[in-house]
VMD Tcl script that draws the C-alpha trace (Angstrom):
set ca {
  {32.57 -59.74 -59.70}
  {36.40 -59.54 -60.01}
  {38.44 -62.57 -61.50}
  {41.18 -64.25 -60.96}
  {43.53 -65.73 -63.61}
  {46.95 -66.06 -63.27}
  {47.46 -63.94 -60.03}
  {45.94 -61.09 -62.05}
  {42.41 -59.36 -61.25}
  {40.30 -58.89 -64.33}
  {36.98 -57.18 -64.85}
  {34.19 -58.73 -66.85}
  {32.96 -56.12 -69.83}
  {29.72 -55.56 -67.67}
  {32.56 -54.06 -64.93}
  {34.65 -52.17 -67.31}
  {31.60 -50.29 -68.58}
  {30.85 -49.75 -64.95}
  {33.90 -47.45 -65.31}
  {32.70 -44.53 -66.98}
  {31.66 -41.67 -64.69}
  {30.00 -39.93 -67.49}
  {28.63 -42.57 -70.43}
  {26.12 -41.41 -73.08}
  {22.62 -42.34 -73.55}
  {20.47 -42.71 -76.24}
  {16.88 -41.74 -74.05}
  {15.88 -38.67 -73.42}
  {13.96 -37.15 -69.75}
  {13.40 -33.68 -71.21}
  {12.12 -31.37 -74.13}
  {14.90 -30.92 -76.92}
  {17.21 -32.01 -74.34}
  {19.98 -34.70 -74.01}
  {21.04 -36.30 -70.51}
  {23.86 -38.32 -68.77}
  {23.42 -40.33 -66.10}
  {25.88 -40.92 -63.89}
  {27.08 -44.14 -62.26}
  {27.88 -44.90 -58.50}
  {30.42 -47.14 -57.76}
  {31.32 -49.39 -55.58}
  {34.66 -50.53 -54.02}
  {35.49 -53.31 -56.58}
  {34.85 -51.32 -59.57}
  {36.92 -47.93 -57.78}
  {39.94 -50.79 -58.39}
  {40.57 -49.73 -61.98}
  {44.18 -49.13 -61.95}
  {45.29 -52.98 -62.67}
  {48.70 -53.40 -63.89}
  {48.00 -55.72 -66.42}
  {45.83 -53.93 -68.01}
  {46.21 -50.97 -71.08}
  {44.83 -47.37 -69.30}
  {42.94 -45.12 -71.29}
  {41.54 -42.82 -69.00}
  {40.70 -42.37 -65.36}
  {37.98 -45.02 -65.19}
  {38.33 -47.11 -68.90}
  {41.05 -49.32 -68.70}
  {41.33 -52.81 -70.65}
  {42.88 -56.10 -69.74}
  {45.85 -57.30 -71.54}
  {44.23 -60.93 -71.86}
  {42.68 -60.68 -75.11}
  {41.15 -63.81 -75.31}
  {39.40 -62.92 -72.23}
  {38.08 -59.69 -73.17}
  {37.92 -60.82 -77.21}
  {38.76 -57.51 -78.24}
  {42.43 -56.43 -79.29}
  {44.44 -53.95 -77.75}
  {45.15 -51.87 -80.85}
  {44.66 -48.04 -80.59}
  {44.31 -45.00 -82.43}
  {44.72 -42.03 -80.36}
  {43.84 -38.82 -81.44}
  {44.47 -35.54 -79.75}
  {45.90 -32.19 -81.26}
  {48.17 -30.33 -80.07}
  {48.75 -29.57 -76.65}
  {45.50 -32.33 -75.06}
  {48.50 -34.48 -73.73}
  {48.63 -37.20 -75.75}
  {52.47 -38.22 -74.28}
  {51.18 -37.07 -70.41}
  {47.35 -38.38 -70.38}
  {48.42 -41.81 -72.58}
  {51.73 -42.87 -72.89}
  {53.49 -42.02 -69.70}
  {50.53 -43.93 -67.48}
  {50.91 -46.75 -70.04}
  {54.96 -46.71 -69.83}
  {54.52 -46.81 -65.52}
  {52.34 -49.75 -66.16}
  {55.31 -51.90 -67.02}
  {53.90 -54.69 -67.69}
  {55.06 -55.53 -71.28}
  {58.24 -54.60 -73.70}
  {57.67 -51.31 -75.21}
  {58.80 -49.68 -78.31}
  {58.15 -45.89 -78.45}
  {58.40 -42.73 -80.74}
  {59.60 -40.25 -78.28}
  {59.68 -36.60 -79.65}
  {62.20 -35.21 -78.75}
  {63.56 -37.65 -75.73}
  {61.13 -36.36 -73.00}
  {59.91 -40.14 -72.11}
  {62.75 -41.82 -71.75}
  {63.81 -39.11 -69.07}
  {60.87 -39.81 -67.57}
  {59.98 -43.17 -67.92}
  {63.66 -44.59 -68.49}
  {64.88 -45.24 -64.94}
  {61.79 -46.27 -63.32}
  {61.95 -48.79 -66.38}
  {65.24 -49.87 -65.68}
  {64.82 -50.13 -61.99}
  {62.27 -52.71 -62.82}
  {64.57 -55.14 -64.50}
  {64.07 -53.83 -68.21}
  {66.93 -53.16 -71.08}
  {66.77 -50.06 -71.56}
  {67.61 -49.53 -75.53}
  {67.34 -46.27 -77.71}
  {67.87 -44.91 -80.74}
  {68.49 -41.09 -80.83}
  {67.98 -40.00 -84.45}
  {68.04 -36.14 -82.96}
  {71.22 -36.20 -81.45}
  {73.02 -39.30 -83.29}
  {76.44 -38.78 -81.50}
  {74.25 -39.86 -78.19}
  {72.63 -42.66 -79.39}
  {73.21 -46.79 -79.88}
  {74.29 -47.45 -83.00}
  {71.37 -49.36 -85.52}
  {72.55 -50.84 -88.86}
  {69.73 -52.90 -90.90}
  {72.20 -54.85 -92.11}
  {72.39 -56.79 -88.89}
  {69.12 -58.42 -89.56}
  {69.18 -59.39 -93.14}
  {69.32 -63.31 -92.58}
  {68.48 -64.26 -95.77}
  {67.88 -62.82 -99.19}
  {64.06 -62.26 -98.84}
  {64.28 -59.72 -96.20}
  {66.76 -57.84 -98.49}
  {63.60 -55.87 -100.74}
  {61.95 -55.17 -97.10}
  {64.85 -53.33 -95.90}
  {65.12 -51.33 -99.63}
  {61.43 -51.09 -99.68}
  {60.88 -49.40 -96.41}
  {64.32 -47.26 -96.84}
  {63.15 -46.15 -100.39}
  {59.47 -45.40 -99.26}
  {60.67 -42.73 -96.93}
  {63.41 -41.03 -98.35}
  {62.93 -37.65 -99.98}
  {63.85 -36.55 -103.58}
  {62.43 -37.76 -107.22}
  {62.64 -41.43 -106.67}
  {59.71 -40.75 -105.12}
  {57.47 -42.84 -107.26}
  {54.20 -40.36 -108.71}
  {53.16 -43.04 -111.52}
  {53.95 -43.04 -114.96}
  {57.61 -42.80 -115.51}
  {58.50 -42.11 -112.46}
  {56.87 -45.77 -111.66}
  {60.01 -47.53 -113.83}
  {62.73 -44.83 -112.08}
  {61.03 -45.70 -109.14}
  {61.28 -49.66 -109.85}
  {64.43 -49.33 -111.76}
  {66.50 -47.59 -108.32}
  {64.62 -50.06 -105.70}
  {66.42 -52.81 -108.15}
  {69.78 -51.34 -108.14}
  {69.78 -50.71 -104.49}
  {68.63 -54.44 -103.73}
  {71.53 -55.80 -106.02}
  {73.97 -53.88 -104.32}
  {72.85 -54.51 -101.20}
  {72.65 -58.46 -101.82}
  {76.43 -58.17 -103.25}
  {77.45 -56.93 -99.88}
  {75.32 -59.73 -97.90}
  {76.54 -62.28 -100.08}
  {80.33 -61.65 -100.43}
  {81.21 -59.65 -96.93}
  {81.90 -60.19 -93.29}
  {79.11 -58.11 -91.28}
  {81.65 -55.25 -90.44}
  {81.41 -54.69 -93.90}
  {77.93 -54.46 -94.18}
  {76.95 -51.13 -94.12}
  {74.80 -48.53 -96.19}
  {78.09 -46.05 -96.31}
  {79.67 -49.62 -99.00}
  {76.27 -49.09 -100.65}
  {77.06 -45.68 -101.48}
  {80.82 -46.69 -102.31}
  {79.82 -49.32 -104.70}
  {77.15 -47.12 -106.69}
  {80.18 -44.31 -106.75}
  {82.26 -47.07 -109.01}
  {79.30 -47.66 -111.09}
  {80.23 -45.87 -114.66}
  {77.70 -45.36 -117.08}
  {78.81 -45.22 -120.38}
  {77.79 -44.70 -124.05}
  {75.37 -47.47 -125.52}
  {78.24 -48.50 -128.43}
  {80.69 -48.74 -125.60}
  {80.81 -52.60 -124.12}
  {83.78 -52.17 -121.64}
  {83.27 -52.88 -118.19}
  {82.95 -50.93 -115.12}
  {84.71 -51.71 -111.52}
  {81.13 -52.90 -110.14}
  {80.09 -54.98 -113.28}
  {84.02 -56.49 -112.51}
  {83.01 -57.00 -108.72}
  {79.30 -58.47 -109.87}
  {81.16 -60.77 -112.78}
  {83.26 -61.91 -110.20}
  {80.61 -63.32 -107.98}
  {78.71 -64.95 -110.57}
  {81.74 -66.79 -111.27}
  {81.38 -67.98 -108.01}
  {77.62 -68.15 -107.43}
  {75.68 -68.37 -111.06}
  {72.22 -68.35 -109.09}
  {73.46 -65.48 -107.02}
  {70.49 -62.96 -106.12}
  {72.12 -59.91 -106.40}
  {73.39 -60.64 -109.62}
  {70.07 -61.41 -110.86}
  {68.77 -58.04 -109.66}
  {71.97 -56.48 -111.36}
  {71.47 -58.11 -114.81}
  {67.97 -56.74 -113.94}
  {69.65 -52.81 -114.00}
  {72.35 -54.02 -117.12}
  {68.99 -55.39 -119.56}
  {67.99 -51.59 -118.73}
  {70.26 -50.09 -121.32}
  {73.15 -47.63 -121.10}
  {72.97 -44.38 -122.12}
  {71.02 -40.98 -120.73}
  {67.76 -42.90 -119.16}
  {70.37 -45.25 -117.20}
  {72.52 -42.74 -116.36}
  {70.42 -40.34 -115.08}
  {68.78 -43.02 -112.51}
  {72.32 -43.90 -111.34}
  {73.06 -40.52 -110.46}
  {69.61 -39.35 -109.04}
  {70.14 -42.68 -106.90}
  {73.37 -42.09 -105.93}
  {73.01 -38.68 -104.71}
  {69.56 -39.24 -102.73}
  {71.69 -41.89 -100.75}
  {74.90 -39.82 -100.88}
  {72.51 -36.94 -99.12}
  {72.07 -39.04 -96.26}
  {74.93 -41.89 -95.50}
  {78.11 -39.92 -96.15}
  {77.17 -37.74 -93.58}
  {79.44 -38.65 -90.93}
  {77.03 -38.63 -88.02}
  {74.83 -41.23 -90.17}
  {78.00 -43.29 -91.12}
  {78.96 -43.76 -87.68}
  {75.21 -44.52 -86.44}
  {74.39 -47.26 -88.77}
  {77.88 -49.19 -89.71}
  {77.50 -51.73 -86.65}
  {74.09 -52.59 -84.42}
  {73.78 -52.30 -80.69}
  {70.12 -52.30 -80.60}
  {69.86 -56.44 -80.76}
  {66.65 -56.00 -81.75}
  {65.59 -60.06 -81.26}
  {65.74 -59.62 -77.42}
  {62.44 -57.57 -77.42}
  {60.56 -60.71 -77.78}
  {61.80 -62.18 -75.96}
  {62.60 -60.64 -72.24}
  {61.16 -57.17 -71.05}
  {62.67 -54.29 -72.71}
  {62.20 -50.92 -73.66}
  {63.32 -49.52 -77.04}
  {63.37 -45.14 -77.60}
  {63.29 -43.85 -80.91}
  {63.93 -40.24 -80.39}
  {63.00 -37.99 -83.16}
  {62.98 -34.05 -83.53}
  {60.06 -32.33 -82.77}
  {61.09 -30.31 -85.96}
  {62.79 -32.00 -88.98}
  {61.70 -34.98 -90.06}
  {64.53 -35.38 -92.72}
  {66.10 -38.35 -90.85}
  {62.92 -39.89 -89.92}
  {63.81 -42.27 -92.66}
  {65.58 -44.48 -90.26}
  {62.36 -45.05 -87.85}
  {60.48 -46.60 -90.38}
  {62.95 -48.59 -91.23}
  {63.33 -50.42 -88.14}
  {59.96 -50.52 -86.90}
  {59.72 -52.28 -90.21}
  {62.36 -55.17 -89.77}
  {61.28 -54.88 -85.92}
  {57.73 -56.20 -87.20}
  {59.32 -58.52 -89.78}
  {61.85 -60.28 -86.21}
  {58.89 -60.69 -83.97}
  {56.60 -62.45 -86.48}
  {59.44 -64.37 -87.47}
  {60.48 -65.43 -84.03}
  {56.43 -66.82 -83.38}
  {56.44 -68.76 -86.43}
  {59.83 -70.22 -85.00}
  {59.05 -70.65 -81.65}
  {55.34 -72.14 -83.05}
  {57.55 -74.93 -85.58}
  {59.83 -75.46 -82.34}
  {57.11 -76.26 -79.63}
  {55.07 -78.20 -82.72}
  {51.87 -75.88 -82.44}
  {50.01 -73.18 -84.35}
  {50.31 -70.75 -81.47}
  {52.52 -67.98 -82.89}
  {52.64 -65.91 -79.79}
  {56.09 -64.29 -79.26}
  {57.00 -65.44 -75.51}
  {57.73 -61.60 -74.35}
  {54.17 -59.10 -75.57}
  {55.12 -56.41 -76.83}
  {53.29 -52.85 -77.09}
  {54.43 -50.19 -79.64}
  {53.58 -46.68 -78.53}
  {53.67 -44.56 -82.19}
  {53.88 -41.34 -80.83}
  {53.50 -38.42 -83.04}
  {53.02 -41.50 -85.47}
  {52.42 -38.91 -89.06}
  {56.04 -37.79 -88.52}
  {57.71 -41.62 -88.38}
  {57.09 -41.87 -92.19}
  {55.53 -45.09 -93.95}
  {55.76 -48.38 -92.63}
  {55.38 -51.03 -95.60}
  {52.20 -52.84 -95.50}
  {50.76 -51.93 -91.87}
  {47.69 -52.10 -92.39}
  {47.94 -55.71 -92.87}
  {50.24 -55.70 -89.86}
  {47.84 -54.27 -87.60}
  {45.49 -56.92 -88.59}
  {47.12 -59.69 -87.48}
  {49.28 -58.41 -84.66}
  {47.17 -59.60 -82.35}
  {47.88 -63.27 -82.33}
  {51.43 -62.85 -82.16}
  {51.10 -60.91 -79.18}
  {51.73 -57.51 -80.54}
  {49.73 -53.97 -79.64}
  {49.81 -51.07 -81.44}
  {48.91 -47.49 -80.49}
  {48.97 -45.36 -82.91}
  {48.74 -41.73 -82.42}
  {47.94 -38.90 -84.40}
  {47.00 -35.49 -84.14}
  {44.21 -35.75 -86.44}
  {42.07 -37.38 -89.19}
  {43.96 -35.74 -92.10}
  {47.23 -36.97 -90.95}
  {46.01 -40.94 -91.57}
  {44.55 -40.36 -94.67}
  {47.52 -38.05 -96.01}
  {49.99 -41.40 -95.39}
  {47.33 -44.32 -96.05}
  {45.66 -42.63 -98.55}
  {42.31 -45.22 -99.25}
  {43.94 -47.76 -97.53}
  {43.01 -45.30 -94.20}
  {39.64 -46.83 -92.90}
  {41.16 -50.34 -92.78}
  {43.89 -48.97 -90.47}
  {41.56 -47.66 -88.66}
  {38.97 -50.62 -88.47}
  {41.35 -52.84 -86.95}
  {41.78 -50.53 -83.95}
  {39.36 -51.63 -81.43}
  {39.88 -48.69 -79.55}
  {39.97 -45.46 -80.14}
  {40.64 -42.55 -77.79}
  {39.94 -39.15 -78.77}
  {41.80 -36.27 -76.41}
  {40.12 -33.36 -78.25}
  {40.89 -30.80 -80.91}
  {39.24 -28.61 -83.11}
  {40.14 -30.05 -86.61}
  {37.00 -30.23 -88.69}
  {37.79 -33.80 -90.53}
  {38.64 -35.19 -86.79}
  {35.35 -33.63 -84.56}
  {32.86 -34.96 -87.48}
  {34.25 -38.45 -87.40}
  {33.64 -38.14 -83.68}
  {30.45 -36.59 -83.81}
  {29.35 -39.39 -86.15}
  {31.05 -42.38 -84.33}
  {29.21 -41.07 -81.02}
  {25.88 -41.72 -82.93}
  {22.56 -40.05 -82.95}
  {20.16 -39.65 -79.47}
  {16.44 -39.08 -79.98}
  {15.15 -35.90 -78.38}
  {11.27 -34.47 -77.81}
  {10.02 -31.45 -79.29}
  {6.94 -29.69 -77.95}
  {5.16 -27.25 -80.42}
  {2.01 -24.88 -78.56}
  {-0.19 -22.72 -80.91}
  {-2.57 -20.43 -79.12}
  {-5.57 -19.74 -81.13}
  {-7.56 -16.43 -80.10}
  {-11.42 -15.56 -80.84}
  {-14.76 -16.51 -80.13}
  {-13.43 -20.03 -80.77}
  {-10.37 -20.14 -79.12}
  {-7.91 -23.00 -78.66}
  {-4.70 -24.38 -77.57}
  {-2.86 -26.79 -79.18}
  {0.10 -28.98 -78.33}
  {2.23 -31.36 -80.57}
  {4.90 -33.38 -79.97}
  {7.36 -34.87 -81.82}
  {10.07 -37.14 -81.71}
  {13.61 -36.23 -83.51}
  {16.67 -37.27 -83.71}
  {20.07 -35.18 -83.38}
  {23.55 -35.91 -83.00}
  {25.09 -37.07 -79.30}
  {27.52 -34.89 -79.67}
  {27.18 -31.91 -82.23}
  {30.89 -31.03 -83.85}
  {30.92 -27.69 -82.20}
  {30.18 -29.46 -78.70}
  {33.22 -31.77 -79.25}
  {35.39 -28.63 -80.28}
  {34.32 -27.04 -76.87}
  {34.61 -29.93 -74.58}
  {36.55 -29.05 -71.22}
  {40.08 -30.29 -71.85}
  {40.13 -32.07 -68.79}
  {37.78 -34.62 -70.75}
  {38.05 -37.54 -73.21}
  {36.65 -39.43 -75.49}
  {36.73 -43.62 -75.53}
  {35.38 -45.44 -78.32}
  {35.56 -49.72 -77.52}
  {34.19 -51.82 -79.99}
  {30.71 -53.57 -79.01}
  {30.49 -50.93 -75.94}
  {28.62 -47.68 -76.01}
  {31.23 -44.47 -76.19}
  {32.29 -43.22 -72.97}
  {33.48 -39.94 -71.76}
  {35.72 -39.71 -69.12}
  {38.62 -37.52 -67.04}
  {41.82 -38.10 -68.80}
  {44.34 -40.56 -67.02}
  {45.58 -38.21 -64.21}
  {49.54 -39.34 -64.57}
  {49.71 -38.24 -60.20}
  {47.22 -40.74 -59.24}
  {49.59 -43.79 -60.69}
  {51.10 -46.29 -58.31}
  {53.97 -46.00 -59.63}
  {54.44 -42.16 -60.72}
  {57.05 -41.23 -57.73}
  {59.43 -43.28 -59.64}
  {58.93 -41.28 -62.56}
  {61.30 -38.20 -63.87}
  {57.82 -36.01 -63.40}
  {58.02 -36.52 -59.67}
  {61.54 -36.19 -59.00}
  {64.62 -34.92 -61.15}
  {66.38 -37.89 -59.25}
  {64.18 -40.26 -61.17}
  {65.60 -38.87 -64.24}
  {67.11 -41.17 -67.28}
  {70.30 -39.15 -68.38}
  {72.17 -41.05 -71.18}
  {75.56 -40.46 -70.81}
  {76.55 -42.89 -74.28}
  {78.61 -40.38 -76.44}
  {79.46 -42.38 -79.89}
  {82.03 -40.63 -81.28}
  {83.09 -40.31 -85.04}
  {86.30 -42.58 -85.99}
  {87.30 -42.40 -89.54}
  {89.87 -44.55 -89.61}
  {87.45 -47.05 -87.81}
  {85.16 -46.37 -91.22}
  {88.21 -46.38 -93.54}
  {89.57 -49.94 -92.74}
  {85.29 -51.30 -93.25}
  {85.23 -50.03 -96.47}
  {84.66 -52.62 -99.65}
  {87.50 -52.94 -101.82}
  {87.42 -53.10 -105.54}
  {88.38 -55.76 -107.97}
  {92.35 -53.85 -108.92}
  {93.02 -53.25 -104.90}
  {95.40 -55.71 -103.07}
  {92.87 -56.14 -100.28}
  {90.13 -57.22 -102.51}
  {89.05 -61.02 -101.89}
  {87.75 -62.92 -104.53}
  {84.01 -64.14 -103.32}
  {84.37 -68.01 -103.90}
  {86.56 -67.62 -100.82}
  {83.90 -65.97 -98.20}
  {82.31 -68.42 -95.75}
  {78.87 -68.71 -97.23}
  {80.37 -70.37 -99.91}
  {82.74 -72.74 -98.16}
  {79.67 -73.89 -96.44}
  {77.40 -74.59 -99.68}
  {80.04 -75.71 -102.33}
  {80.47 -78.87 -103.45}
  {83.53 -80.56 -102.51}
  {84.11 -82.24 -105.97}
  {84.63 -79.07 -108.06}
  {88.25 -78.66 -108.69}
  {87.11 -74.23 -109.79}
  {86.84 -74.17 -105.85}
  {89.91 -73.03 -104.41}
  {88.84 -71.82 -101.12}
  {87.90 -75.49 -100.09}
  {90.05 -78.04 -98.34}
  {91.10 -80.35 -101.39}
  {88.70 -83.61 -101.42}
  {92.08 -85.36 -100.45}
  {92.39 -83.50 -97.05}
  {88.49 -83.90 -96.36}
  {88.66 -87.55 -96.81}
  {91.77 -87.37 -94.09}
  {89.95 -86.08 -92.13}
  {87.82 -88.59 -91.97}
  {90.02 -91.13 -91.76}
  {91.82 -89.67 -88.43}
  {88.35 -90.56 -86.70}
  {88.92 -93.80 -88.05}
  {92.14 -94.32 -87.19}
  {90.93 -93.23 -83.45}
  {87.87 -95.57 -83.52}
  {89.26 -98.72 -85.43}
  {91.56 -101.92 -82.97}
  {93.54 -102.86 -85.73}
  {96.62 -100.57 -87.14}
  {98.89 -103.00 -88.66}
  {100.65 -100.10 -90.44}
  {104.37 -98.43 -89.63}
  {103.91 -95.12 -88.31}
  {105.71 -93.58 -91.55}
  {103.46 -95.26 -93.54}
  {100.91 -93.96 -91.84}
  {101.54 -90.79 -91.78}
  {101.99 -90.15 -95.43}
  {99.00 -92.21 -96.42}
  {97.31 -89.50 -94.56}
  {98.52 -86.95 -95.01}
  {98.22 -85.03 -91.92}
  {99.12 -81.62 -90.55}
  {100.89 -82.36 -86.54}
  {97.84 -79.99 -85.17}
  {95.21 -82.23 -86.62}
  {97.22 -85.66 -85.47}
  {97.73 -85.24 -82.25}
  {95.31 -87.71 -81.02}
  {96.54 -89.96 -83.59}
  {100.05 -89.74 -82.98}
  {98.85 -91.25 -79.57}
  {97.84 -94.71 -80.88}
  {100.58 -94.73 -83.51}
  {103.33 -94.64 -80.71}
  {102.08 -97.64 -79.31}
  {102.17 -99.73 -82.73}
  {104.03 -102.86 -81.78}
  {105.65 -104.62 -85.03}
  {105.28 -107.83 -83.36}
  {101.79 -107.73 -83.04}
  {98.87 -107.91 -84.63}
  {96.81 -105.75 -82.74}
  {97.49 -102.32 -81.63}
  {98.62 -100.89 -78.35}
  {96.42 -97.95 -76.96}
  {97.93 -95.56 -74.78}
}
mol new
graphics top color blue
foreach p $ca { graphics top sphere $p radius 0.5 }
foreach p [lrange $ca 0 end-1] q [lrange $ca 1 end] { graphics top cylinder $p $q radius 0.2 }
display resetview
């Protein structure tokens, strides 16, 4: 029977396993044969295409209540190339719009399709377009470093993916490895402590490690960056990023030092003083916080080819992970329960997820996703690709995917995991032996044996129309693949109609001046600002230290005060000159006050309001 719950049909697990035309058994009718039975339906269970639900293929679909079905609505999707992983998975998924989406789109084909029909719906259409950058919001990490814990995630995930030999291989290349993730985190906590946000920028990262100086181990003068770090820990003594940078300093000077600096400096020189890259990541229009909170749909468009700036992908599916569980711990503290759920779910769509690049600790993402309602799909070509990223870490990835949905291919690590996830079926052989003679016989035995479901050179040879859906606790099913015509909603789509098309028109163009006047000025420029002035630490200092110039002097602050006073209190029995210079208040900040003082009265002892 169907249910209802919350306006939304569901099917009980007995129903959804209803839905496979073709399902696998483990009996056997014949001799050395295996058998499939198929299923009749009837009209309830032909009512598969539910839009709350997560499609898989033409019959297996699963609801988007978890608690209902107790199963989560993680996926790995595996399918080589050409089975149609983006037409047979993601596009059906997309037209289901019934969640905010985050997807890997090679090379901008879904968001033509899918974009419109999105928007048309009522979603925010957002994407980032790392293949053609000068068509594409801008995204700068900066934007979501809050505090100075989510400083190492940003370096960590930037650092992880970036090619050249800070790659970390062990040994050695563990401390180079350590000591240029340190470096970059000090410098990148100097800018978050000590600039306005326009300033914040990985091109001032670059900038500040280009006034770095390495010099001889006798030598003790100072460079313009230990001048800049000195400075703020004049101002701040606990200050993180001068922690980290006595971290780099305690290293030693010399060779070693120097040659981490440089090797450093020109992996990130490589990448952010490339204009197009400057000019896509100094200021954020992504506002990546809204996709928890109201339906949107987020494109990161990567080429089908080079994966060189791929870098940036991982990166902000990275903080994106870090915002959303954030934002259900908040929203759990705010409403005074343990129920982390994000208000808006959310479904990530990895496409062509070996090319993104490594995403810091997802395995242990993907395992708790679920009760912050979060989905991911990840999608692969093959086995070889998960185990080249995750290494041993693989089969826990892959455990906490519920699902799986195999498209087809021919890749030999890929068709045995298959071939043994599908299981064994037991089959009956029949041996006869004739015996001839004056004491002839016949003799029959049979015996029972047991053989793969699926043999690997049956899955390599399975019709491409078909598919493969693993669900935990069900028996495998194979089914049609989704057929992206038959959706409700598929007219609206770019593959019925070029007038359904998404077309971004945004063309970001490159202004140097714009990046001139952002750019973080030394300690011997004019411009430069000593840090004790910048607003974090008006707000923190302590009003009695006379070292803090950027304050109001306690004086003023205890004026202040006193003009509430002066407001609240019945009794002024004070000349207005007096007054005044007791005070000692600006005319903008007296205004009010200047009302009650030109109604003192000498006469009297109380004072006259007007």
């Amino acid at each position: 029977m169907l249910k209802k719950r919350n306006y939304a049909e569901y099917l009980s697990k007995e129903e959804l396993m209803a839905f496979s035309e073709y399902r696998y058994r483990t009996q056997n009718n014949g001799y050395g044969k295996k058998t499939c039975k198929i299923k009749n339906f009837n009209t309830s269970e032909k009512a598969y295409a539910r839009m709350n639900t997560q499609l898989y293929s033409q019959r297996v679909a699963l609801s988007l209540d978890t608690r209902f079905t107790q199963l989560n609505l993680n996926s790995i999707v595996l399918g080589g190339s050409g089975t149609g992983k983006s037409r047979y998975y993601v596009k059906p998924n997309l037209l289901q719009s019934n969640s905010s989406f985050v997807v890997t789109d090679p090379s901008g084909e879904l968001l033509r399709s899918c974009g419109k029909m999105l928007e048309d719906e009522g979603y925010v259409i957002k994407y980032l377009n790392i293949e053609d950058m000068s068509n594409s919001m801008r995204y700068n990490p900066f934007n979501y470093i809050h505090e100075d814990a989510d400083i190492p995630l940003m370096v960590d995930a930037l650092i992880s993916n970036i090619e050249g030999p800070v790659k970390s291989k062990g040994g050695d290349s563990k401390f180079w490895d350590e000591t240029s993730r340190t470096l970059v985190i000090a410098i990148c906590g100097y800018l978050f402590e000590t600039q306005p946000m326009e300033k914040r920028n990985f091109t001032n990262v670059v900038k500040l490690m280009e006034i770095m100086n390495v010099v001889d181990e006798d030598t003790v003068e100072m460079d313009e960056l230990d001048k800049l770090f000195a400075d703020l820990e004049e101002a701040d003594p606990d200050s993180y990023a001068v922690s980290n940078y006595k971290v780099i300093k305690s290293a030693g000077r010399g060779t070693t030092a120097q040659n981490i600096i440089i090797s450093t400096l020109a992996i990130f020189s490589r990448f952010f003083k490339l204009g197009k890259i400057s000019n896509l990541t100094y200021k954020d229009e992504l506002n990546l916080e809204e996709i928890g909170q109201k339906k949107c749909a987020l494109f990161i468009i990567t080429p089908q080819g080079s994966t060189t700036y791929n870098f940036l992908a991982a990166e902000l599916y990275t903080q994106l992970f870090d915002i959303l569980y954030k934002q259900g711990h908040a929203n759990a503290k705010k409403e005074g329960t343990t129920n982390v759920e994000i208000k808006q779910n959310v479904r990530m769509l990895i496409d062509e997820a070996g090319n993104v690049g490594t995403i810091p600790h997802l395995e242990n993402i993907i395992s708790t996703c679920r009760k912050y309602n979060i989905a991911i799909s990840l999608i692969y070509q093959n086995k070889a690709q998960i185990e080249s990223l995750f290494e041993k870490k693989w089969e826990i990835l892959v455990g906490n995917c519920e699902t799986m949905l195999f498209l087809g291919g021919i890749d030999p690590s890929t068709v045995k995991l298959i071939s043994e996830r599908l299981g064994k079926e037991t089959i009956t052989t029949r041996y006869v032996s004739n015996t001839k003679g004056r004491a002839s016989s016949n003799t029959v035995t049979t015996q029972a044996l047991g053989r793969n479901l699926m043999t690997t050179t049956e899955i390599e040879q399975m019709k491409n129309e078909n598919c493969i859906v693993f669900i935990r606790s069900m028996k495998p099913f194979m089914d049609k693949k989704y057929p992206l015509e038959k959706h409700p909603n598929y007219k609206k789509s770019g593959d019925y109609s070029d007038k359904n098309l998404y077309i971004p028109r945004r063309m970001i163009r490159l202004k140097r001046g714009v990046l001139k006047s952002l750019e973080v000025y030394r300690c011997d420029e004019e411009e430069y600002v000593h840090p004790k002035y910048m607003d974090k630490y008006q707000d923190e200092w302590d009003a009695d230290s006379d070292d803090f110039a950027g304050s109001e002097s306690v004086e003023n602050k205890e004026n202040s005060e006193d003009i509430e006073d002066v407001l609240n209190e019945k009794r002024i029995n004070m000349p207005p000159e007096e007054l005044l210079k007791v005070l000692n208040m600006d005319m903008e900040k007296s205004n009010e006050a200047v009302k009650v003082l030109k109604g003192y009265n000498p006469y009297s002892e109380f004072d006259m309001e007007i």
